[in-house]
N, C-alpha and C positions, 0 to 999 in steps of 0.2 A: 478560086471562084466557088461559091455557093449553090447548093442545087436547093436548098431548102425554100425556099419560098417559090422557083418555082413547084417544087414536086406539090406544095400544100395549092399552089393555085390550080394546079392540074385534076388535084384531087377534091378540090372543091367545084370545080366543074364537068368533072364526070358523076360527083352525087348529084348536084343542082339538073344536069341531062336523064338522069336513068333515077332517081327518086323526084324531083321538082315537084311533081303534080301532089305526092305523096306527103309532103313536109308542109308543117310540120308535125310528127306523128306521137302518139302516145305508146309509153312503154312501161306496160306494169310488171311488178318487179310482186310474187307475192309466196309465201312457205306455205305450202298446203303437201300435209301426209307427207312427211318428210323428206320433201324433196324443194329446191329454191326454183322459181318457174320464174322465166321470163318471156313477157309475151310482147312482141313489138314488130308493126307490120306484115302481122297475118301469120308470124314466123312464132313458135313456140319451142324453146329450150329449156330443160329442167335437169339439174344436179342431184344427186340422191346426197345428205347430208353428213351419210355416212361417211362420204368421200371427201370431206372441207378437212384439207391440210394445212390452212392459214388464211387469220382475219387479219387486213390491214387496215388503217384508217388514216384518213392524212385530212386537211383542212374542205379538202372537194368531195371526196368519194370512200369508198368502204368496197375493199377489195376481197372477194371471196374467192381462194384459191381452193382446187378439187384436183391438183398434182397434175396428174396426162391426162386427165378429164377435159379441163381447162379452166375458166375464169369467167368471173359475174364480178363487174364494176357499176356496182350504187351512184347514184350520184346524192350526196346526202339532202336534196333540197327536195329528191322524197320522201321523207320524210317528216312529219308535221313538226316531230319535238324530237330533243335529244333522246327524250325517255322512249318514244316509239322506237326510234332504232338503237335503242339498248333491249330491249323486249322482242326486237326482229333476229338480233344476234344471239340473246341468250336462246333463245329457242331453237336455232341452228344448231347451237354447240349442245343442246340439251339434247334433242333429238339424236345428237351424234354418237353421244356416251350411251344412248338407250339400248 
């Protein structure tokens, strides 16, 4: 037996109870003084750049590892154009060598 679809329907109705009112929410994602910020439901977490131990990218998302720090996942359809988030990344990794 499978527990996967229920755990994801269980989990999608305890966010739909305890976020519902709140959805759906914006989450800005932006590099300012060298640190990756993200801001999403009142909530505000930022990485210092110095700490990015690995960029991944795969067809969805751009995955910013900072080791025991933790992780910043992009979703790439914030971004307008390819070239913006080529210009988001180099400046991460720019910042990082500084």
């Amino acid at each position: 037996m499978t527990y996967k679809p229920l755990v994801k329907r269980r989990i999608r109705k305890y966010i739909e109870r305890e976020y519902g009112a709140q959805l759906p929410t914006v989450t800005r994602y932006s590099f300012e003084n060298g640190q990756v910020v993200c801001e999403s439901s009142g909530v505000t977490i930022s990485f210092s750049s110095s700490e990015l131990t690995d960029v991944i990218e795969d067809k969805e998302r751009l995955e910013l590892s900072f080791g025991d720090k933790g992780l910043s996942v992009i979703p790439l359809r914030a971004f307008k154009t390819a070239e913006e988030k080529k210009l988001f990344v180099t400046a991460i990794r720019g910042a990082k060598e500084s």
